[in-house]
Residue frames as a rotation matrix with the C-alpha (Angstrom) as fourth column:
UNK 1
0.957 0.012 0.289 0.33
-0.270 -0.320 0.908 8.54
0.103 -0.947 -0.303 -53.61
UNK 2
0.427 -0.825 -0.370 3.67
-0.444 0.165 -0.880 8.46
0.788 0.540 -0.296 -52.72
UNK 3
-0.192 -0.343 -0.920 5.63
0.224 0.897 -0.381 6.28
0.956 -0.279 -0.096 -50.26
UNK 4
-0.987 -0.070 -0.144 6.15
0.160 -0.442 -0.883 8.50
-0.001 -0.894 0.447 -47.38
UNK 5
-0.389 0.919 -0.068 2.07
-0.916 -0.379 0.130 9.35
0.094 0.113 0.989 -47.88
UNK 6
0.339 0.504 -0.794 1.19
-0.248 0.862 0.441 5.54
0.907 0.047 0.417 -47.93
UNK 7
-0.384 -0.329 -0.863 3.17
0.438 0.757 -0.484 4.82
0.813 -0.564 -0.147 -45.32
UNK 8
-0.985 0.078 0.155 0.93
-0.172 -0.571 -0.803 7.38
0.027 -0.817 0.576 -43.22
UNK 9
-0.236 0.807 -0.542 -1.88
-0.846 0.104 0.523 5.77
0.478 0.582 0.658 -44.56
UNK 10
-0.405 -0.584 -0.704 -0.38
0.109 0.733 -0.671 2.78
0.908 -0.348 -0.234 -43.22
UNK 11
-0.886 -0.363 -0.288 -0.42
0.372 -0.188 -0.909 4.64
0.276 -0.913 0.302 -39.66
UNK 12
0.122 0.935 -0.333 -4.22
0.986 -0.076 0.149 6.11
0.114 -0.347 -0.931 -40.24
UNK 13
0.236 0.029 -0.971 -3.08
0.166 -0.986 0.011 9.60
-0.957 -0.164 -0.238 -40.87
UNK 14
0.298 -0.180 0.938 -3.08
0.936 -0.141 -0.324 11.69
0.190 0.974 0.126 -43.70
UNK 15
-0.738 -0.509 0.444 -1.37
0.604 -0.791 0.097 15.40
0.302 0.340 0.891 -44.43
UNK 16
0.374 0.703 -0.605 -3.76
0.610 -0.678 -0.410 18.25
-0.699 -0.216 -0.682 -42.83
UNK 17
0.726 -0.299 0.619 -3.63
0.167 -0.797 -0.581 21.51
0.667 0.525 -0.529 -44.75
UNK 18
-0.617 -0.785 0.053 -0.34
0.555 -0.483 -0.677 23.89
0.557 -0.389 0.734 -44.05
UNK 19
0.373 0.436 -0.819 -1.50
0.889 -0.422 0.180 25.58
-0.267 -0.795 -0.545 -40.90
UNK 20
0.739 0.245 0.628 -1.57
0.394 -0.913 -0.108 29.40
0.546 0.328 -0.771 -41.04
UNK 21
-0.444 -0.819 -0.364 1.22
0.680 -0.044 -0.732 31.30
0.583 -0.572 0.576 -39.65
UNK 22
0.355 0.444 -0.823 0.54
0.935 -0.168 0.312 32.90
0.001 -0.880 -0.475 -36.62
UNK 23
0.233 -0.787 -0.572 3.19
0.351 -0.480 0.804 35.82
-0.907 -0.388 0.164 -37.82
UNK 24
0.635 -0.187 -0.750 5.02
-0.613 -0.712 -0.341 37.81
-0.470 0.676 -0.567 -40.10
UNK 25
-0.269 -0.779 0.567 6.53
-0.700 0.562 0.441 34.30
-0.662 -0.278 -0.696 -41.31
UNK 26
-0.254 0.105 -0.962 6.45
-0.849 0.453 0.273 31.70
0.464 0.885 -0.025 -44.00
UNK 27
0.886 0.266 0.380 5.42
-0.424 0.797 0.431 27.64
-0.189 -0.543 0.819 -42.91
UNK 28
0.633 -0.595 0.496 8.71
0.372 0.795 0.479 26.60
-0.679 -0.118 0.724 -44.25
UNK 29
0.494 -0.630 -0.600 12.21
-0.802 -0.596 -0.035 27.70
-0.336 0.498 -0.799 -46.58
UNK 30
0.948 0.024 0.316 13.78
0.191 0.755 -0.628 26.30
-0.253 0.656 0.711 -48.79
UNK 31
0.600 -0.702 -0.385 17.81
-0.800 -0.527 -0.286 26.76
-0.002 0.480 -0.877 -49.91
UNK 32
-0.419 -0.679 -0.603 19.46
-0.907 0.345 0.242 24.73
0.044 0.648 -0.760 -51.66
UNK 33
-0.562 0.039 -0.826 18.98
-0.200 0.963 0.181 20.96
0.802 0.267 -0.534 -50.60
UNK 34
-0.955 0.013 -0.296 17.42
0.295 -0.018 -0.955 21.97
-0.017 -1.000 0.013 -46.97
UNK 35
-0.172 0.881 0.442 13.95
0.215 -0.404 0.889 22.66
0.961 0.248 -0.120 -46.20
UNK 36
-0.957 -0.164 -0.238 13.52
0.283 -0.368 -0.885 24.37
0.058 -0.915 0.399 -42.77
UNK 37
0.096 0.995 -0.017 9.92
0.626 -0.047 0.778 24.30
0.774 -0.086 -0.628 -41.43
UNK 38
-0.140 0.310 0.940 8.50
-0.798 -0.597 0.078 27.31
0.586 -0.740 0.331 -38.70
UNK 39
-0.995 -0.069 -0.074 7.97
-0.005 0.765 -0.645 25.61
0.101 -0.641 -0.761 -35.87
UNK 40
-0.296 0.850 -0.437 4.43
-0.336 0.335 0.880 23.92
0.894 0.407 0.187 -35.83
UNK 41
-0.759 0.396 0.517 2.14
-0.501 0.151 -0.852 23.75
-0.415 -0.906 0.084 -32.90
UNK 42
-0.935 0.269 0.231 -0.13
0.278 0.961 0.007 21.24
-0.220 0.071 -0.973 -32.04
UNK 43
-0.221 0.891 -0.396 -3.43
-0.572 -0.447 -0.687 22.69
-0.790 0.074 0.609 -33.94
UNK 44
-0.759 0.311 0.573 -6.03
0.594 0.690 0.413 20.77
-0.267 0.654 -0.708 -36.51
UNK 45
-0.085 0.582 0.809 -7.99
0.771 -0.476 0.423 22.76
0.632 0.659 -0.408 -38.85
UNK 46
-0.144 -0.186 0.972 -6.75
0.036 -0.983 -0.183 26.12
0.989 0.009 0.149 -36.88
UNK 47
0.735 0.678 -0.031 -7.65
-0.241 0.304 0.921 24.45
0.634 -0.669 0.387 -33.59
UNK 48
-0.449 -0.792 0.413 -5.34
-0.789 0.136 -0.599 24.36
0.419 -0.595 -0.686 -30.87
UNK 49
0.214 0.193 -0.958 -5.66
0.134 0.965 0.224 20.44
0.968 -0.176 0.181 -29.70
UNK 50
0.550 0.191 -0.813 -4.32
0.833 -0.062 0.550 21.36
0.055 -0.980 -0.193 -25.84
UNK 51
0.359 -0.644 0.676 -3.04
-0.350 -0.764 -0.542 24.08
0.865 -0.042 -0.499 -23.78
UNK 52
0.987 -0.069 0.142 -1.49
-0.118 0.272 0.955 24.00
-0.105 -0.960 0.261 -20.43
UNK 53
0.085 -0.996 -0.012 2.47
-0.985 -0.083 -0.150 22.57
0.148 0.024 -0.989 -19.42
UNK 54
0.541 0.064 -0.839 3.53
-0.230 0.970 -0.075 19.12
0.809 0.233 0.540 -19.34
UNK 55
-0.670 -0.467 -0.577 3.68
0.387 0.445 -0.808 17.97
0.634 -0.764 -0.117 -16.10
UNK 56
-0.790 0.606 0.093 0.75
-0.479 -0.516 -0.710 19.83
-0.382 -0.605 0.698 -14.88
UNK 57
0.010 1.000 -0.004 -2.29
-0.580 0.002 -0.814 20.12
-0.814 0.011 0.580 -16.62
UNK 58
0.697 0.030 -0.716 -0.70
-0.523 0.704 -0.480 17.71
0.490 0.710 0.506 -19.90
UNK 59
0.544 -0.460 0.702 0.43
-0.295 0.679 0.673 14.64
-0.786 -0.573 0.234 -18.98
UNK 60
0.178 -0.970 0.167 3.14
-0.563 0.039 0.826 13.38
-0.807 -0.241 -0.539 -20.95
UNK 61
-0.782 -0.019 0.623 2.03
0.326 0.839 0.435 11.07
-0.532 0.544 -0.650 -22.81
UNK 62
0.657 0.679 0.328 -0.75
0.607 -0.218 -0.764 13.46
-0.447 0.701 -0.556 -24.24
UNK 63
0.684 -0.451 -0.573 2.44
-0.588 -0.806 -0.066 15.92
-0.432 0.382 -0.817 -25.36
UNK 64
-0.569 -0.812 -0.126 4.30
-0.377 0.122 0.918 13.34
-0.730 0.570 -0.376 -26.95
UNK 65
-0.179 0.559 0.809 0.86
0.866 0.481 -0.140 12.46
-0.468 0.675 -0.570 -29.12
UNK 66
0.679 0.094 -0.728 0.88
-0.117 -0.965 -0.234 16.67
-0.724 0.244 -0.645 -29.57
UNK 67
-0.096 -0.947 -0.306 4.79
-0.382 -0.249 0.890 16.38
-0.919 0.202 -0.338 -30.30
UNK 68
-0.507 -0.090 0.857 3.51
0.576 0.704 0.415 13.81
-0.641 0.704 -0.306 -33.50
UNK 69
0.596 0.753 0.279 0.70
0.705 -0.325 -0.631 15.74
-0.384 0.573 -0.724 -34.33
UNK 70
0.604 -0.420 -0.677 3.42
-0.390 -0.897 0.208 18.96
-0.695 0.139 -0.706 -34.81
UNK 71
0.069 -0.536 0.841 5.22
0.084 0.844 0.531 16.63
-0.994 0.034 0.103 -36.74
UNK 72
-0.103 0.738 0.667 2.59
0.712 0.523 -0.468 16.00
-0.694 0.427 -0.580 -38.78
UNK 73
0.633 0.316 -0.707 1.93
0.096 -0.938 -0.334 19.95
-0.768 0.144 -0.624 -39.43
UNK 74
0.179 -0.930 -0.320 5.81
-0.462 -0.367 0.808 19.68
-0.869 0.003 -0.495 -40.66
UNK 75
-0.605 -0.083 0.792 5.43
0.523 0.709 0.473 17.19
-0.601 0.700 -0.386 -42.90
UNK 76
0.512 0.855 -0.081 2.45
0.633 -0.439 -0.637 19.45
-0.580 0.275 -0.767 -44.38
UNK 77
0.655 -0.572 -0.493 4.81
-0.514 -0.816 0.264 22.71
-0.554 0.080 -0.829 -44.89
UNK 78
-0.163 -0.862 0.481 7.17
-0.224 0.507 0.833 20.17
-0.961 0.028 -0.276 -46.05
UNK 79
-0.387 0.468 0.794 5.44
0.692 0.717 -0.085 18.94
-0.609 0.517 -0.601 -48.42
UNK 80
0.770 0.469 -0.432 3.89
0.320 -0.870 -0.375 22.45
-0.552 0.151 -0.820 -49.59
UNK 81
0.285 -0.638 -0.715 7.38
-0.561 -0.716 0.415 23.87
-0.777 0.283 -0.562 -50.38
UNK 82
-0.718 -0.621 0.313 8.82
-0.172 0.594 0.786 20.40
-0.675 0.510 -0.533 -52.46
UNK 83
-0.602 0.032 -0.798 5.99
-0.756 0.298 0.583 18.87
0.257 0.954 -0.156 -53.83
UNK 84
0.614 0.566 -0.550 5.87
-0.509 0.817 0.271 15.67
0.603 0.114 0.790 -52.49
UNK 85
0.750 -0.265 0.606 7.35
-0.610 0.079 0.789 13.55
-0.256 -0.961 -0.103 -49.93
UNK 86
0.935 -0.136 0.328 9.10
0.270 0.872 -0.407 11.33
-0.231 0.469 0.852 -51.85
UNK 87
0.362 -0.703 0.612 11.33
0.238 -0.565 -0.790 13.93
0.901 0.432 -0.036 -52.78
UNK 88
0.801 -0.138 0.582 12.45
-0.588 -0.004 0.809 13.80
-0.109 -0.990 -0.085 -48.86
UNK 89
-0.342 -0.857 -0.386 16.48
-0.486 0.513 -0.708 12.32
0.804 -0.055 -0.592 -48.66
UNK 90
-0.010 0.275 -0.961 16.12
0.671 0.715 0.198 12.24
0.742 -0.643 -0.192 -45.31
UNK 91
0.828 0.558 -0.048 15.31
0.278 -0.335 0.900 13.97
0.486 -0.759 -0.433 -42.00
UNK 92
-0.050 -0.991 0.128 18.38
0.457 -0.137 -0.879 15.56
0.888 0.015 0.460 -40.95
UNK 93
-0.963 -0.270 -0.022 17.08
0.108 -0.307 -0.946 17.62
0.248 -0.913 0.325 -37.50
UNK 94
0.124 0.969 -0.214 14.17
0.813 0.024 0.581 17.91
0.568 -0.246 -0.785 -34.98
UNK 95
-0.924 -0.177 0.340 14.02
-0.113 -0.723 -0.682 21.02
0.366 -0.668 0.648 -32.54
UNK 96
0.223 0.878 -0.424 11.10
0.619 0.209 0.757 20.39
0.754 -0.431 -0.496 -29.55
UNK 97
-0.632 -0.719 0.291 9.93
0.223 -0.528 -0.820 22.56
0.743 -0.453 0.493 -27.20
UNK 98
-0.075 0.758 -0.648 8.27
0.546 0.575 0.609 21.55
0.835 -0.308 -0.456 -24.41
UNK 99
-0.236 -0.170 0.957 6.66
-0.372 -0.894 -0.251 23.83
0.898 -0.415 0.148 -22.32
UNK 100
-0.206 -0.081 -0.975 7.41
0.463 0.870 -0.170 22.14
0.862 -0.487 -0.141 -18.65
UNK 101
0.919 0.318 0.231 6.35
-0.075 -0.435 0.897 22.73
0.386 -0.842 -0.376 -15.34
UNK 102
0.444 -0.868 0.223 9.00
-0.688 -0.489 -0.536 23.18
0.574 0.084 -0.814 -12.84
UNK 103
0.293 0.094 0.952 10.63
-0.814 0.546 0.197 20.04
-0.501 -0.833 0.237 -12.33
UNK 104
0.825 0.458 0.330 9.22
-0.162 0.752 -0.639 18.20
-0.541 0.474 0.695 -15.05
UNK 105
-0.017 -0.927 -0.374 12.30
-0.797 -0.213 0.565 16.59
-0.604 0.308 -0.735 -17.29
UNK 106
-0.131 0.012 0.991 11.06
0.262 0.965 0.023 14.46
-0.956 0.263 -0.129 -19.61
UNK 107
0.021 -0.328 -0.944 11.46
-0.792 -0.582 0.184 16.60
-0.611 0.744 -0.272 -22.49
UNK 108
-0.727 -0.608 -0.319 13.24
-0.629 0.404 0.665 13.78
-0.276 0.684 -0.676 -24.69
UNK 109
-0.881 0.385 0.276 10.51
0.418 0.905 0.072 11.51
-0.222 0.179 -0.958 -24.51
UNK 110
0.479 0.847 -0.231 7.53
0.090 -0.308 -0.947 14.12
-0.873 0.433 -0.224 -25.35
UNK 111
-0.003 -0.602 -0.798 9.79
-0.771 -0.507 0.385 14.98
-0.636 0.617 -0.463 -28.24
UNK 112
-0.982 -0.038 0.185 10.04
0.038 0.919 0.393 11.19
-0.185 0.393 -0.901 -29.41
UNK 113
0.051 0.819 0.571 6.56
0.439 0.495 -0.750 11.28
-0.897 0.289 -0.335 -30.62
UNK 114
0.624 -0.252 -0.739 7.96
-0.612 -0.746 -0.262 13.43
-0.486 0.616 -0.620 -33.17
UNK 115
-0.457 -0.889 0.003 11.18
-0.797 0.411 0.444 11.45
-0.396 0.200 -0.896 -33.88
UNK 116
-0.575 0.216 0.789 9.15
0.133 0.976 -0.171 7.88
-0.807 0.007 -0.590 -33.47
UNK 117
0.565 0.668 -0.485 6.68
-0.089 -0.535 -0.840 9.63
-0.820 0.518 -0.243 -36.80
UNK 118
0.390 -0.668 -0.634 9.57
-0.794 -0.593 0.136 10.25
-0.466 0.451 -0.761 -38.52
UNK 119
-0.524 -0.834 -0.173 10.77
-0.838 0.469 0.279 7.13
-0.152 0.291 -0.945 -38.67
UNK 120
-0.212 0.808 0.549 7.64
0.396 0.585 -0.708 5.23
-0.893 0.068 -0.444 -39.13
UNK 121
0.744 0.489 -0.455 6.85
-0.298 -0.367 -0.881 7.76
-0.598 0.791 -0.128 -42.33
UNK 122
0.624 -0.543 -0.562 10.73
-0.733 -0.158 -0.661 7.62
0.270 0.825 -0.496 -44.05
UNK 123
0.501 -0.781 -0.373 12.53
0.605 0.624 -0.495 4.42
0.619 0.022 0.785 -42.90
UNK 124
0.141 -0.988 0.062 16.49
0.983 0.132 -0.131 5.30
0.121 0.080 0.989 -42.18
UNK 125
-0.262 -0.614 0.744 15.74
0.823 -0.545 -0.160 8.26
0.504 0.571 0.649 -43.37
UNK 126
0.579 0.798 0.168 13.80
0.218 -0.350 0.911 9.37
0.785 -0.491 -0.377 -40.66
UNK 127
0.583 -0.351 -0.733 16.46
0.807 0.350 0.475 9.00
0.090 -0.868 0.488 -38.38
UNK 128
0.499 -0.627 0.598 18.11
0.549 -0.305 -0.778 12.31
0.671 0.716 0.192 -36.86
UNK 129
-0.780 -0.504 0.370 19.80
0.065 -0.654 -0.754 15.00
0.622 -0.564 0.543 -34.85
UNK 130
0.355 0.874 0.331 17.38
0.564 -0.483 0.670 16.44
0.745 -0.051 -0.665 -32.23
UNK 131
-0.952 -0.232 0.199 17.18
0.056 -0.772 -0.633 18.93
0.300 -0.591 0.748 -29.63
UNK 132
0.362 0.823 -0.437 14.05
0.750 0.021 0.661 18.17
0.553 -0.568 -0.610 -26.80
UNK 133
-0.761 -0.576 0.297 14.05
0.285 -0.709 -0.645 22.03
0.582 -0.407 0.704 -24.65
UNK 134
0.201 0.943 -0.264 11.89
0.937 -0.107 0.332 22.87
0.285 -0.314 -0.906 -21.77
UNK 135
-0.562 -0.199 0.803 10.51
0.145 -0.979 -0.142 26.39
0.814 0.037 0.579 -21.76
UNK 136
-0.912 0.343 -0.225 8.30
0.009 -0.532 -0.847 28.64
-0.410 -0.774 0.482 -19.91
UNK 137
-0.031 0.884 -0.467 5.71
-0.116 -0.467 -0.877 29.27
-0.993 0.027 0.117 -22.25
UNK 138
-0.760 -0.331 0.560 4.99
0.564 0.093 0.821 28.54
-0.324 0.939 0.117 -25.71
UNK 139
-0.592 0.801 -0.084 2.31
-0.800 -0.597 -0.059 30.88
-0.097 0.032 0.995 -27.78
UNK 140
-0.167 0.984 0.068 -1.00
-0.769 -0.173 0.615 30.40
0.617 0.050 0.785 -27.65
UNK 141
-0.212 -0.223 0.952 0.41
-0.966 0.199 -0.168 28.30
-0.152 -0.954 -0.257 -24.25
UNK 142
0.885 -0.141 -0.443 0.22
0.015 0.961 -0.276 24.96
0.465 0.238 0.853 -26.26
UNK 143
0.884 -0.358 0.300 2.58
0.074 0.742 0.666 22.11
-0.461 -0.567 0.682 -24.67
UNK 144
-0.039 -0.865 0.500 4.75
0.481 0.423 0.768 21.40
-0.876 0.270 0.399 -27.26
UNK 145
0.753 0.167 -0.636 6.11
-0.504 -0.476 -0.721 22.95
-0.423 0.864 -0.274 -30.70
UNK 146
0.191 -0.627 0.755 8.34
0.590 0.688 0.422 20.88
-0.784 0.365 0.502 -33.22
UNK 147
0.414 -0.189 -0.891 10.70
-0.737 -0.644 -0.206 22.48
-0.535 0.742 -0.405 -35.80
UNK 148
0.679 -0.080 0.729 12.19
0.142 0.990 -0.024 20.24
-0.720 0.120 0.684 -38.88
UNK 149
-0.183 -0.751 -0.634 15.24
-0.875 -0.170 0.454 20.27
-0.448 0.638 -0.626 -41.31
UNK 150
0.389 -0.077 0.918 15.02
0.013 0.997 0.078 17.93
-0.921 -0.019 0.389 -43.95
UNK 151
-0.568 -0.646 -0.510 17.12
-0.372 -0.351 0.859 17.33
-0.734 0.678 -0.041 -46.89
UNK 152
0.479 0.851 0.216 15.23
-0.135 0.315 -0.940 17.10
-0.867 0.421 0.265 -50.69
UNK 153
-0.054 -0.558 0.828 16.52
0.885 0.357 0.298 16.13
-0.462 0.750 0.474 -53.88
């Protein structure tokens, strides 16, 4: 097992399968040193986990346990395209999108359950850019979706 995989052990989580794209789309690309991941909604074994907006019918604090779980997906796809986590530099961008009632602005912090993952799985290297956006709607009208950039050896 490798580090980044113990240390989710560590955390009580392991790697789900790569979730199915929903589209005419890959889970993740690869060029050169970058791996770029589809953006990953909050679903277990093909299951959407909530729908609704944050600030309404999801409270916050269940979309920033969504925003990990999408993480999670990423790390999956991630993992799919390289190999292995290990082979992770480091974590170089996040893109969240949080689908918000009107009003709601707490974006950054549903988004940090993503980020806070990150840096619990890789150290330092977890640490990166992000972008937290509230939409209208995301598909299949889940809360939150997380996209990832991460650099591999």
């Amino acid at each position: 097992m490798s580090a980044p995989e113990e240390a989710l052990a560590g955390l009580g989580l392991a790697l789900p399968p790569v979730a199915v794209p929903a589209g005419a789309y890959v889970p993740a690309v690869r060029t050169g040193s970058l791996v770029f991941t589809a953006g990953q909604i909050p679903v277990v074994d093909g299951q959407v986990q909530a729908t609704g907006k944050v600030g309404g019918a999801v409270t916050p604090e269940r979309a920033r346990e969504l925003a990990r779980l999408c993480a999670l997906n990423g790390l999956a796809a991630v993992r799919a395209e390289v190999g292995d986590l290990s082979r992770v530099r480091r974590v170089v961008k996040v893109v969240g999108f949080v689908a918000s009632e009107p009003g709601f602005d707490g974006q950054p912090g549903v988004v940090d359950g993503a980020s806070e993952l990150l840096g619990q799985v890789f150290g330092d290297a977890g640490r990166h850019a992000r972008s937290a956006v509230g939409v209208a709607v995301l598909p299949k009208d889940v809360p939150v979706e997380v996209e990832l950039v991460v650099e591999v050896e």
